[in-house]
C-alpha positions in Angstrom: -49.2 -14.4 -5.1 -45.7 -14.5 -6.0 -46.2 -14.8 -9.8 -48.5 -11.0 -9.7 -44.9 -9.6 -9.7 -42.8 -11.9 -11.3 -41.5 -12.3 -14.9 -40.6 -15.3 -16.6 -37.9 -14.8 -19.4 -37.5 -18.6 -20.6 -33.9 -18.5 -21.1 -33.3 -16.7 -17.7 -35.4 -17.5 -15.0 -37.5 -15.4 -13.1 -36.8 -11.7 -13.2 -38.7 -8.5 -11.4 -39.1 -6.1 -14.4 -42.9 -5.1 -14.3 -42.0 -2.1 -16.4 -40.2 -3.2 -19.4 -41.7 -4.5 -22.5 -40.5 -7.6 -23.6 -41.4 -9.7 -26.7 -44.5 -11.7 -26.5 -44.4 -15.3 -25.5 -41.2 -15.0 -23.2 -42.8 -13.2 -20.3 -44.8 -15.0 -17.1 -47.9 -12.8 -16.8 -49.9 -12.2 -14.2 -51.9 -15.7 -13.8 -55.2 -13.6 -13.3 -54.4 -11.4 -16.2 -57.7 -12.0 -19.0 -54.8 -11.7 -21.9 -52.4 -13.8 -20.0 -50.9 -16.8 -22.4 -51.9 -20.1 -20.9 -49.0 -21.6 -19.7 -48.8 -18.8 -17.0 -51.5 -20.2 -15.1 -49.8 -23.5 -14.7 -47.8 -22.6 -11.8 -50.9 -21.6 -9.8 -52.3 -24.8 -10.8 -49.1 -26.8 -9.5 -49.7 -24.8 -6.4 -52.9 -26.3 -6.1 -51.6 -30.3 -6.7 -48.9 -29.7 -4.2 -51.5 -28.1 -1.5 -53.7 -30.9 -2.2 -51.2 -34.1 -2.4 -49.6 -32.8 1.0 -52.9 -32.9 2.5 -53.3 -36.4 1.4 -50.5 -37.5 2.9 -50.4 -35.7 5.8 -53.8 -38.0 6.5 -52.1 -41.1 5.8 -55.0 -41.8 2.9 -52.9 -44.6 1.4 -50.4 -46.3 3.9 -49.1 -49.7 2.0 -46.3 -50.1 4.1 -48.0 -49.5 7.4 -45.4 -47.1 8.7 -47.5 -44.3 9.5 -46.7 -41.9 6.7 -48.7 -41.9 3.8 -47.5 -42.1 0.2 -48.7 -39.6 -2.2 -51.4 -39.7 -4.5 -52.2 -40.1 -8.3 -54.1 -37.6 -9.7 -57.6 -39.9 -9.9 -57.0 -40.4 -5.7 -56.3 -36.5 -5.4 -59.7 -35.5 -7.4 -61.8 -38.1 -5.3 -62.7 -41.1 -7.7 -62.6 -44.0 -6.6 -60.4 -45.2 -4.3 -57.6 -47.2 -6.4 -55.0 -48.9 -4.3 -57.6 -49.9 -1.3 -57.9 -47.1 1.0 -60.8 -47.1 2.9 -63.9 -44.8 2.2 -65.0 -42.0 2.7 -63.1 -40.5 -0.6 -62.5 -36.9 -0.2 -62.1 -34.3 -3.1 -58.8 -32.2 -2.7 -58.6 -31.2 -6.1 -62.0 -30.9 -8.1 -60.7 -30.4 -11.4 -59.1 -33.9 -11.5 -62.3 -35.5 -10.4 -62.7 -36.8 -14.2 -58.9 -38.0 -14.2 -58.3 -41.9 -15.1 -55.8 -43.8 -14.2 -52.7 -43.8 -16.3 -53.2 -40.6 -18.6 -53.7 -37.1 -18.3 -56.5 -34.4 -17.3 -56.8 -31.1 -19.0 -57.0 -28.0 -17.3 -57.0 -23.9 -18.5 -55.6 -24.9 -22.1 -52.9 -27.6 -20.7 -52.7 -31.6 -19.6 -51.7 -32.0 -16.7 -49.8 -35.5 -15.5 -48.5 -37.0 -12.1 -46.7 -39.8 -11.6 -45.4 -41.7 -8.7 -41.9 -42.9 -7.5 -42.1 -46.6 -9.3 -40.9 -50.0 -7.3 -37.3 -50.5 -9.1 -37.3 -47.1 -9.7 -38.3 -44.3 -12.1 -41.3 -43.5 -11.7 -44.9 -44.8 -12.6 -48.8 -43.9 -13.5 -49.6 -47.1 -12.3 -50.7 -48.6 -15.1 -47.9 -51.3 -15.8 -46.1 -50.8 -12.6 -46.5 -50.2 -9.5 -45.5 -47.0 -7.2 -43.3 -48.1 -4.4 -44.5 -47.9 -1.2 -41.6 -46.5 1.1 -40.5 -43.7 -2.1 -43.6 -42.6 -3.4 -44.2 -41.4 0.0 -42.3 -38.1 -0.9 -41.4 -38.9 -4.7 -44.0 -37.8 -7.4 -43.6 -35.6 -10.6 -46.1 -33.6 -12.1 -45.4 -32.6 -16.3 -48.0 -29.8 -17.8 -47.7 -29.3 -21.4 -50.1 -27.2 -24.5 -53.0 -28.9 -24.9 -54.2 -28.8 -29.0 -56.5 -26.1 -28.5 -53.6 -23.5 -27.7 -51.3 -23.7 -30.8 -49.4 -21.0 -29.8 -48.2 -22.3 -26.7 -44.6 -24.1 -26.7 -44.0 -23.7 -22.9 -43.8 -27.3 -21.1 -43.6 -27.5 -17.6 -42.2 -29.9 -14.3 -42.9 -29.9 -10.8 -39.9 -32.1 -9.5 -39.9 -34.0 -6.6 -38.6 -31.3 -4.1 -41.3 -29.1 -5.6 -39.5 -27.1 -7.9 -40.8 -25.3 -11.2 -38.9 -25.7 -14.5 -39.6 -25.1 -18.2 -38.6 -26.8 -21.5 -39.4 -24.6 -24.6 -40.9 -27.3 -27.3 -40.5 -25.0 -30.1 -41.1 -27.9 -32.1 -44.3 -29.2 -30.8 -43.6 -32.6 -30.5 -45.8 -32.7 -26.8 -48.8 -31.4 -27.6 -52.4 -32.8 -26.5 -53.7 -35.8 -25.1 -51.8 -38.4 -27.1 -48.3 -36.2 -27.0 -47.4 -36.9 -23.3 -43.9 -36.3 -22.8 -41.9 -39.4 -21.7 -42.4 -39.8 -17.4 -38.3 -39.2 -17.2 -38.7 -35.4 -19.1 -37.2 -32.4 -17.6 -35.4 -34.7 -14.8 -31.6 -34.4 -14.4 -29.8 -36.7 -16.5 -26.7 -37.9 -13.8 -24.2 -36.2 -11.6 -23.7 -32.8 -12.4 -26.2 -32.0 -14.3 -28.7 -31.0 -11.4 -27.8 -27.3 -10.7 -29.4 -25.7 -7.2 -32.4 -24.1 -8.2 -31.8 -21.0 -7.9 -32.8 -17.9 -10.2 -31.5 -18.2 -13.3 -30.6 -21.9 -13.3 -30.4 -24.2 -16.5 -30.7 -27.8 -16.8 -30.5 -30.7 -19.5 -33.0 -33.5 -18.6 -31.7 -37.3 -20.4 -32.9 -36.5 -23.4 -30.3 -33.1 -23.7 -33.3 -31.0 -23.8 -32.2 -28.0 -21.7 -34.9 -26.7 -18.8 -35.0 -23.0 -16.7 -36.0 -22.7 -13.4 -39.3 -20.8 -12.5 -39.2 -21.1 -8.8 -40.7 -22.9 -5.8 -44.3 -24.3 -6.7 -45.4 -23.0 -3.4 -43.6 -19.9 -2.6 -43.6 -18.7 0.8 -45.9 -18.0 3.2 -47.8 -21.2 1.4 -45.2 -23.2 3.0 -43.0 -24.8 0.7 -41.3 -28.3 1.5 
């Protein structure tokens, strides 16, 4: 697994330095590490959203437009409730820790929430509760946010999958996402405009709408997982 080697300094990307120390709360343990902080098994549990929305898709689970390429799912679809936009049974479980995940909000998981959301009809994107996810975009076009859930008060890492699968993270030194009711807005961590979406590449910085600035931590599945 590509994070077993890798470092996360928050300001700087992802950095090979095994051997040096570095002060606590800026490094990307090991995810398997018993004293590892939280937040460093969130990529690991990306990994496992992406694996498991590309094999809904790949199956054509939900296919509103009848085009033969199905649209990605929310996470309540992805942990096997029940079927919510009228795809046919039998409901398969591709992620079991969202099996408990309703519609519209969040599912916790290893100290975090975690929260997808679909490419929106009129654009932006959606969790379905007010609008809907557009048939033709949301085929390719979710978002998955992770931030501290309450019972990990020293965690101020928030995370974002994008929509070409790509790992960045917003340090919320304040705590103002934090928890079940602190989601962070659906548009959080997302380039503002022109210009202000650098490659991803090591090292890479980023201000979302808001002018919160985001690092990149690296593809949520790194080779040989296959990365789209």
């Amino acid at each position: 697994m590509v994070f077993s080697v890798k470092r996360l300094l928050v300001g700087g990307g992802l950095v090979l330095a095994p051997l040096v120390a570095l002060p606590i709360g800026l490094v990307l343990l090991e995810p398997e590490h018993p004293n590892a902080p939280a937040g460093d098994r969130v990529p690991a549990l990306f990994a496992e959203v992406r694996r498991a929305q590309d094999t809904f898709r790949s199956q054509a689970r939900i296919d509103l437009d009848g085009d033969g390429i199905g649209e990605a799912g929310f996470l309540s679809e992805l942990g096997g409730r029940r079927a919510l936009r009228g795809a046919p049974a039998p409901w398969p479980v591709l992620l079991d820790w969202a099996s408990n995940a309703p519609r519209g909000t969040s599912v916790g998981q290893s100290g975090y929430r975690f929260r997808l959301a679909l490419a929106a009809a009129g654009g932006g994107f959606t969790q379905g509760a007010e609008r809907a996810a557009d048939p033709d975009a949301s085929e390719d076009g979710y978002v998955v946010h992770a931030w501290p859930d309450e019972r990990v008060p020293e965690e101020t890492r928030v995370f974002l999958q994008d929509e070409q699968g790509h790992v960045w993270v917003h340090e919320d030194r304040t705590g103002l996402w934090r928890g079940p009711a602190g989601a962070p807005p659906l548009e959080a961590g997302l380039p503002s405009g022109p210009g202000t979406n650098p490659a991803a590449v090591e090292g890479a910085e980023r201000l979302d709408g808001q002018g919160r600035r985001w690092s990149y931590v690296g593809p949520v599945i790194p080779d040989p997982f296959g990365s789209r």
